[in-house]
N, C-alpha and C positions, 0 to 999 in steps of 0.2 A: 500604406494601408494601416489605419486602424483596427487593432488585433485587443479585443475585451477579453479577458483573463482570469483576472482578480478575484476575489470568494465578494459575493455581497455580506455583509454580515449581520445579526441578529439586530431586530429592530427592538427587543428589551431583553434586560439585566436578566439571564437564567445562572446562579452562580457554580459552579465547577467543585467536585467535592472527587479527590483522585484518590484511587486505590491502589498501592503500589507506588514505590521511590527507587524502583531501577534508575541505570544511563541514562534510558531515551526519555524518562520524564525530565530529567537535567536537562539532558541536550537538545530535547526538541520539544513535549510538550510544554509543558512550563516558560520556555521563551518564545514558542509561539501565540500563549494566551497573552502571555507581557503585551508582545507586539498589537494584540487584535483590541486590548483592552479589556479583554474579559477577567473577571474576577473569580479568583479561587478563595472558595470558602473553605477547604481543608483539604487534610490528606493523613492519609494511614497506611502504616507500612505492618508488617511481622515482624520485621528489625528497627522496633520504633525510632533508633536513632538516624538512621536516615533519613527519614522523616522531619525529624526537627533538624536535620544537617539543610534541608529545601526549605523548609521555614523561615529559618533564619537568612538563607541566600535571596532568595523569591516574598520576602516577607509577607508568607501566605498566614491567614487571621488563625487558623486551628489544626491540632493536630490531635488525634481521634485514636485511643488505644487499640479499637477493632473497626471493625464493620460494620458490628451491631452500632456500635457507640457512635460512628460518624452517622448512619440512615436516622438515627436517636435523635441528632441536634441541627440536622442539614435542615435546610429551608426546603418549603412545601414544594418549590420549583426548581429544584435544584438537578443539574447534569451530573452524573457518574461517570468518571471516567476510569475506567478498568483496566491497567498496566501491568497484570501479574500471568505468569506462562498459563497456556492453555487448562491444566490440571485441577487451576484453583475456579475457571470461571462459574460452573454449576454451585458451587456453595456459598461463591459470594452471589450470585442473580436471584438465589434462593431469600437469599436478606433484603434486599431492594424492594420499594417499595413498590407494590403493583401502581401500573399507568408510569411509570416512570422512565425518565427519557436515560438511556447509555450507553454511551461509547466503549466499545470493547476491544480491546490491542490484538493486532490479527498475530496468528492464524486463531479463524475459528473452529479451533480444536484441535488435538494431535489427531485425526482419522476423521473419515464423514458419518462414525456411527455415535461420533462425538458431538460432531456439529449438528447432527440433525436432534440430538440431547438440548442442547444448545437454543436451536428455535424452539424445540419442544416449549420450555421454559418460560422462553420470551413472549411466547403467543398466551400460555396458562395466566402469566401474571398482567396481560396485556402491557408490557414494554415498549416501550419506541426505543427501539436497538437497534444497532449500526454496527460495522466493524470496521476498525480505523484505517482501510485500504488508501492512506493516504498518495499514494500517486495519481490516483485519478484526479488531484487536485493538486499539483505541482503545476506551474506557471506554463509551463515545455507541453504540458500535455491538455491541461486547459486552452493553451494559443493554439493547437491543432487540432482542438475540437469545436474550438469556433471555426477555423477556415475548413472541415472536414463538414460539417453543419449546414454551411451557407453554401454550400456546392463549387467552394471556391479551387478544391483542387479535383472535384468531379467523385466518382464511385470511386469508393478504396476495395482496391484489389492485391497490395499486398501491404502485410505489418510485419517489420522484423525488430524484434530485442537481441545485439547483439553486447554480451560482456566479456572482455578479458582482462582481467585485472589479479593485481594478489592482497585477496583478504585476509587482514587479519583477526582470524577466529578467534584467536584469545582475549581478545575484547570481551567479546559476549561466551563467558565459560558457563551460561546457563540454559545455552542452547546448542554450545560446541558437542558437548555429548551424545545431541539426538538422534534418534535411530534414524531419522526422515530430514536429515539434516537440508538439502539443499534444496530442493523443492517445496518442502512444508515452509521453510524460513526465508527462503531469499525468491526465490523463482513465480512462488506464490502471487510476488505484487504483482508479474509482467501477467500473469494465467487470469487476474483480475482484470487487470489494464486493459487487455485486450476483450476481455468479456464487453466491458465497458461501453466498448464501438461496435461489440459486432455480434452481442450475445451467446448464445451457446452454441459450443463446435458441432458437429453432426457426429467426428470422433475422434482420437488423441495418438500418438504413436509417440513414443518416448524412453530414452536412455539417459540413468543419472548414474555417473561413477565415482569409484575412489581416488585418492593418489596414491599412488605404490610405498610411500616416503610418510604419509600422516594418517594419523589414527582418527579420519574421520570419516562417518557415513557414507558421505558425500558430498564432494567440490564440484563437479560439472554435470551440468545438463544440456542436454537437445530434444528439446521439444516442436513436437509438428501437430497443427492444430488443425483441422477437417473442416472447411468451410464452404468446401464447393469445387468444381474444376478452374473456379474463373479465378478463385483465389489463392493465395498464398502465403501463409499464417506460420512464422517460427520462432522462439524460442532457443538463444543459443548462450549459454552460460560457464567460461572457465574462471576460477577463484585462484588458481594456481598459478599464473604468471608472474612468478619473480624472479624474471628476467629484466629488470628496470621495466621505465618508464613510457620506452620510444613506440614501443607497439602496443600500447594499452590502449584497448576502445572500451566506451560506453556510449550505448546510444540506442535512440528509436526510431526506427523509421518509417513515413509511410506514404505509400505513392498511390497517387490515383488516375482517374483515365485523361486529368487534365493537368496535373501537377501535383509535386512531392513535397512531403515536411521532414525535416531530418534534427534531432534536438539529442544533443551530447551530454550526456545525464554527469557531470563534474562530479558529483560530490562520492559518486563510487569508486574516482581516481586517486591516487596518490592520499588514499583513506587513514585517516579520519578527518585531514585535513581538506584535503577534496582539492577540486581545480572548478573556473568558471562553470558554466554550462553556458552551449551557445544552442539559438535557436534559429533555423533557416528553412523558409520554402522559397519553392522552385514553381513558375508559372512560365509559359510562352512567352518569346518579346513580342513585344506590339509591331514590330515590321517585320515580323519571321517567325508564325508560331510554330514552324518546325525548329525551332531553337528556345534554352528553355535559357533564362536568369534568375540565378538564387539571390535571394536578398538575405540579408541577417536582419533581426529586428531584434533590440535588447528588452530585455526580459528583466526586471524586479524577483528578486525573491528565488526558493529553490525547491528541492524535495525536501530538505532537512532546512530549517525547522518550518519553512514559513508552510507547506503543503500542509500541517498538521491546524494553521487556523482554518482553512476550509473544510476536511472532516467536522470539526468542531461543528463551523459554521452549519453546515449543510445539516446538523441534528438539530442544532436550538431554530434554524428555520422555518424549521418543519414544526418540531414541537409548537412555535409558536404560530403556526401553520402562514406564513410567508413565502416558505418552498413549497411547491405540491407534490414531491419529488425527495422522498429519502435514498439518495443514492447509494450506497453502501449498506442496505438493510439489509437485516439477517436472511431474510426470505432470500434476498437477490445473489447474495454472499455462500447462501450452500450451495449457486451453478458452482463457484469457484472451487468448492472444497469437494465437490463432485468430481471438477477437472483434474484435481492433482490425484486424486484416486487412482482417478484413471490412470496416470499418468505414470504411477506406483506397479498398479496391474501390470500394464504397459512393458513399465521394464522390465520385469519381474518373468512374465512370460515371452519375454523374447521376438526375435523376428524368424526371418524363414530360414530356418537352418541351409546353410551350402550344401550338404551332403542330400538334400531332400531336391534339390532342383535337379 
């Protein structure tokens, strides 16, 4: 079976002007633009020299003291791409030129009274704004939204995200501190993911905890998503397994009334280095469709970096209106940051006490 995937990409030259010289612009945007061909026109950091440290590696054409000074000399069609923690994004949207197309690094906002700051913003200066939920564009999840699409494996009636893995936070020590640590940063993409396929839950139940052992907000979650009786929507996330390698899963799964997709998300394993990802659905055999056979089909590309040309993509094709379809728009983006709200609420107040039954 032929399985389409791949991000179309922009039918003209919108050049890329990035805000922010974090990791993930190293590690993922910046070699995702390499690969798609797109063209960075600059970038600006607070710590200018990181800035010229990408410059010099990515030999990107400009590097721009502020904000002001990049919106100053960027070409009239130029993309924004927005890489700094939630705190900064109102003061830089506020510089940006009205009608102007931008990518903004999720989450959208520490809280939803942030996010909804956020659109406010977006819609005042008339923005084409997106936020960069780049999984909905990962190879694994693009192949099972075509065969989920074309009615190839029937009604999805269940989606499970299950992780066990041990992350290393001190990678990222500019979000290890957060008070919302594991659902605002990590859990956030699957609460999108899923919105993705199946829009907004009807309602959310949810426990996100510590480790007894690290000083962090929060390593794991269990989240249950409300879609109906017929379905069955979860959410299941431990960062804590450093117990080796043997029982490490990542994955997504989803089964429907005619067959299942199942995609082993690699690059959360054995992190930062990662492992393959494999990707398999399950159909009927042709002489026994009470018997199912998985097939594997290989897959090009990953979540990190390559999922970050399709974000891209999916905003300059719109911009240049070829998509009629911003998938990741702000508007569509505060169901997500609705969800983990909820998801906060959730925990926060609890389930049904024992002593009360």
């Amino acid at each position: 079976m032929n399985i389409p995937y791949k991000p179309l990409l922009p039918q003209t030259e919108q050049p890329i002007v990035i805000i922010g010289a974090s990791g993930i612009v190293k590690d993922a945007h910046l070699p995702a633009y390499e690969m798609a061909g797109f063209k960075v026109f600059g970038i600006t950091n607070r710590t200018i020299s990181k800035a010229y440290d990408l410059q010099k590696q990515f030999k990107i054409d400009h590097v721009f003291e502020s904000v002001a000074d990049a919106v100053k000399n960027a070409p009239s069609n130029a993309v924004y791409d927005i890489t700094v923690l939630p705190d900064q994004y109102i003061e830089i949207l506020e510089q940006l030129p009205d009608g102007a197309a931008v990518l903004i690094q999720k989450p959208m906002g520490n809280d939803l009274a942030q996010a909804r700051e956020i659109v406010e913003v977006c819609e005042r200066k008339n923005l084409v704004a997106a936020i960069n939920f780049q999984l909905r564009f990962a190879s694994f999840v693009s192949a099972a939204r075509y065969l989920i699409d074309q009615g190839i494996i029937g009604e999805l009636y269940d989606l499970e995200f299950k992780v066990t893995v041990n992350t290393p936070w001190e990678l990222f020590p500019l979000i290890k501190e957060h008070p919302r640590l594991e659902i605002l940063f990590h859990s956030v993409h699957y609460i999108d993911c899923i919105r993705s396929f199946l829009g907004n839950p009807k309602s959310v139940l949810a426990k996100t905890a510590k480790h007894p052992l690290k000083k962090l907000s929060s390593s794991r979650s269990t989240i249950i998503l409300d879609y109906g009786e017929d379905k069955h929507v979860v959410i299941n996330t431990n960062h804590d397994h450093h117990f080796g390698p043997k029982h490490e899963e990542s994955y997504i799964k989803w089964e429907g009334t005619k067959g299942a997709v199942k995609a082993k998300m690699g690059l959360l394993m054995n992190y930062p280095d990662g492992l393959p990802d494999v990707f398999e659905y399950a159909l009927p055999k042709k002489d026994n469709e009470n018997e199912y056979e998985w097939t594997e089909v290989k897959l090009e590309g990953s979540w990190f970096p390559e999922a970050f040309i399709g974000a891209m993509s999916n905003l300059m094709r719109y911009k240049e209106g070829s998509d009629s379809v911003l998938s990741a728009s702000v508007q569509d983006v505060l169901g997500t940051m609705k969800v983990v709200e909820a998801c906060y609420a959730s925990s926060k107040n609890g389930g049904i006490s024992f002593d009360e039954v």
